[in-house]
C-alpha positions in Angstrom: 10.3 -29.3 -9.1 9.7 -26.5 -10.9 9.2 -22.9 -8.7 6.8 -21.1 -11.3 3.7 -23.0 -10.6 4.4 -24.1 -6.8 2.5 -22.8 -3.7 5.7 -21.7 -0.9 5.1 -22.1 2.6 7.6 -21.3 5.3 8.1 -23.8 8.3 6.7 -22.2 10.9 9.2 -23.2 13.5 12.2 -21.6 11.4 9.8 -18.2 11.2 10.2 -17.8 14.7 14.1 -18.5 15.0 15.9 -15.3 15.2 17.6 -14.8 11.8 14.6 -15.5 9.8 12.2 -13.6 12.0 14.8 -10.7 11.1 15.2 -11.0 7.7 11.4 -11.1 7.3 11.0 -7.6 9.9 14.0 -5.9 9.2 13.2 -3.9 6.1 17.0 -1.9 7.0 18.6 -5.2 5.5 19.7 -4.5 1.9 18.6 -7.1 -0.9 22.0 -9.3 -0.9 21.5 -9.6 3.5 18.2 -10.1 3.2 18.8 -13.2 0.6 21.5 -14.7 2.4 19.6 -15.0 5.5 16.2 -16.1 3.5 18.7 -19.2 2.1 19.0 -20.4 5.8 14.9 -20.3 6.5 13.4 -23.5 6.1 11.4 -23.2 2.9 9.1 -25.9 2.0 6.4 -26.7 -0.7 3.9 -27.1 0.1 2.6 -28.6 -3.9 4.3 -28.4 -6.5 1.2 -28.2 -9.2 1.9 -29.9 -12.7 -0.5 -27.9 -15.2 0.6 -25.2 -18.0 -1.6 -23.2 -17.0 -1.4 -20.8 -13.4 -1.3 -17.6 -12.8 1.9 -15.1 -13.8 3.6 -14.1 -11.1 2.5 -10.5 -9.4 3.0 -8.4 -6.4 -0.6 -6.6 -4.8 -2.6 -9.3 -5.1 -5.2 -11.0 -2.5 -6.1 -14.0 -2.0 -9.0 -16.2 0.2 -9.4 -19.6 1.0 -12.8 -21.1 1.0 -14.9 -24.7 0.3 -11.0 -26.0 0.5 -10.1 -23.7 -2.1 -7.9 -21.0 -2.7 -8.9 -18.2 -5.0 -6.6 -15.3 -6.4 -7.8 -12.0 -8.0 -6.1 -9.2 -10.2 -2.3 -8.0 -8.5 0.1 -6.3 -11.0 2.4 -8.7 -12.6 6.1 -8.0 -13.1 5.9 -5.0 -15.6 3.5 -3.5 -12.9 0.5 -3.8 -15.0 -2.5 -4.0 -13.5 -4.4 -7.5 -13.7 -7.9 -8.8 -14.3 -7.3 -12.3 -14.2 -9.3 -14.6 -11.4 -7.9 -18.3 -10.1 -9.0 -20.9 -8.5 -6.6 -23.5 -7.1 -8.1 -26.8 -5.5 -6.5 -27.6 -2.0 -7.3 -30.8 -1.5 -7.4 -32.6 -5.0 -5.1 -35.8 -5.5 -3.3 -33.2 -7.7 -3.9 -29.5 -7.3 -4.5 -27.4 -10.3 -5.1 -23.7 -10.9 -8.2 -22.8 -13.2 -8.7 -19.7 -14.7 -12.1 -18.3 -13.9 -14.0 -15.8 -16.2 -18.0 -15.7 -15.6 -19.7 -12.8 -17.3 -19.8 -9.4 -15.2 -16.5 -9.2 -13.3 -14.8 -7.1 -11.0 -12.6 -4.2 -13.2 -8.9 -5.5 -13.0 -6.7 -3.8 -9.7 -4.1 -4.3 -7.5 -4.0 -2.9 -3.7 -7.7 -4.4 -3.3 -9.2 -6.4 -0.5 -10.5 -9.8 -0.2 -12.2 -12.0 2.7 -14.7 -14.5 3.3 -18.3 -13.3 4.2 -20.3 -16.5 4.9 -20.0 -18.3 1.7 -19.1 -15.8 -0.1 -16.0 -13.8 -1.2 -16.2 -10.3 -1.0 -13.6 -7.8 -2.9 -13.5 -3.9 -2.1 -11.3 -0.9 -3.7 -7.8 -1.2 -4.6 -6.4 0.7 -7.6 -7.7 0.9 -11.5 -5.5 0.7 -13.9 -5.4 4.1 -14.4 -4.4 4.6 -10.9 -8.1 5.5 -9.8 -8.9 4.1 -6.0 -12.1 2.7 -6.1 -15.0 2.3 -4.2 -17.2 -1.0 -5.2 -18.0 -3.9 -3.8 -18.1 -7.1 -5.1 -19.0 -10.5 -4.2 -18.1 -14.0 -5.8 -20.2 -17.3 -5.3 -18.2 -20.0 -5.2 -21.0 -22.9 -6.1 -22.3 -20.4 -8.5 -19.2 -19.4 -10.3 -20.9 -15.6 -10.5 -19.8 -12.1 -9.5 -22.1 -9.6 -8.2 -21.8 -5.8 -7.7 -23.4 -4.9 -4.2 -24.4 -1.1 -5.2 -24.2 0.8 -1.7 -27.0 3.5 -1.7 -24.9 5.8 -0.1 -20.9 7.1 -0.6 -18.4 5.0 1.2 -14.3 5.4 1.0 -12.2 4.7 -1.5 -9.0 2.7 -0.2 -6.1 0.9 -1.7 -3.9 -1.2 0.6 -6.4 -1.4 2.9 -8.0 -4.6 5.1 -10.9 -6.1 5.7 -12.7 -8.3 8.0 -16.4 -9.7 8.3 -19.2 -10.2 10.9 -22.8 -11.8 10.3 -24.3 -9.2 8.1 -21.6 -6.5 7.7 -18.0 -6.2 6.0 -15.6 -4.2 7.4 -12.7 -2.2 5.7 -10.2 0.4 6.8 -6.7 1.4 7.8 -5.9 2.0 3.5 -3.6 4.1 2.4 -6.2 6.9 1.8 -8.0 6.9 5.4 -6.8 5.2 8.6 -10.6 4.8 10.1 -12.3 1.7 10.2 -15.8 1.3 8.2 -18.3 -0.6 8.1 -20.9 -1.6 5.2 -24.0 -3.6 6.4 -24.5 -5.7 3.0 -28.4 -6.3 3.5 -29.2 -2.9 3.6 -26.2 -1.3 1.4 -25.6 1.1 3.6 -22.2 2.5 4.8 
């Protein structure tokens, strides 16, 4: 079973025993501790997907789960280059495979973005350009329609990288980045921060 093209999953009974809950908290362990420990955790997978094609492997990346599907967007890939690349992985097919997903108009490529579910939508926000710009838009992806829209907000909002998000009936909600610890909100009918 190859490891390049398989979704991990950690048993969550072995997260909560003592050495593993360690090794995942305690950022004082050096790399050689840390992997000895990591060997004793109870690591599972959870599929192992058989396609040539997935994404590379990168670090400051999001993903979301929605209609029984998980989606991944942009992250920097080993060399710490900043991806554009979108995926799709299907959860509950007989066998899981990854598609890439391109649709016209797209998100610019970043890493340190956000990502969440807003109804049946996903929504993306900031994260960092290429260049190392943070950045400011807001995008949202329809799953049945395969599309990406920009939501244009009438007025400034924040730029964040790192930063979270969450989602209520008709607003999105980002904050705590790595720019700005305060919480804000964007109302998406009326584009307003």
């Amino acid at each position: 079973m190859g490891t390049n093209n398989a979704v991990l999953k950690l048993d969550l009974s072995a997260a909560f025993e003592p050495k593993c809950r360690d090794a995942i908290e305690n950022t004082k362990l050096d790399g050689s501790e840390r992997t000895k420990i990591y060997e004793q955790c109870d690591w599972s997978f959870a599929y192992d997907v058989p396609t040539t094609e997935f994404p590379s492997a990168r670090t400051r990346t999001q993903g979301v789960v929605i209609f029984d599907s998980l989606y991944v967007f942009g992250g920097r890939d080993s060399q710490l280059n900043v991806k554009s690349d979108f995926w799709k992985l299907s959860l509950t097919a007989v066998v899981p495979s990854w598609t890439g997903l391109s649709s016209g108009q797209m998100p610019l490529g970043r890493a340190e973005h956000a990502m969440g579910k807003w109804r049946d939508y996903i929504v993306l926000y900031g994260g960092k350009s290429s260049s190392g710009e943070t950045l400011s838009d807001v995008w949202f992806f329809d799953p049945l329609s395969r599309k990406w829209s920009e939501i244009v907000a009438l007025n400034l909002g924040p730029r964040l990288s790192g930063s979270c998000i969450g989602t209520d009936r008709d607003n999105v909600y980002v904050g705590c980045g790595l720019e700005d610890t305060h919480v804000w909100r964007f109302n998406v009918q009326d584009r307003l921060w």
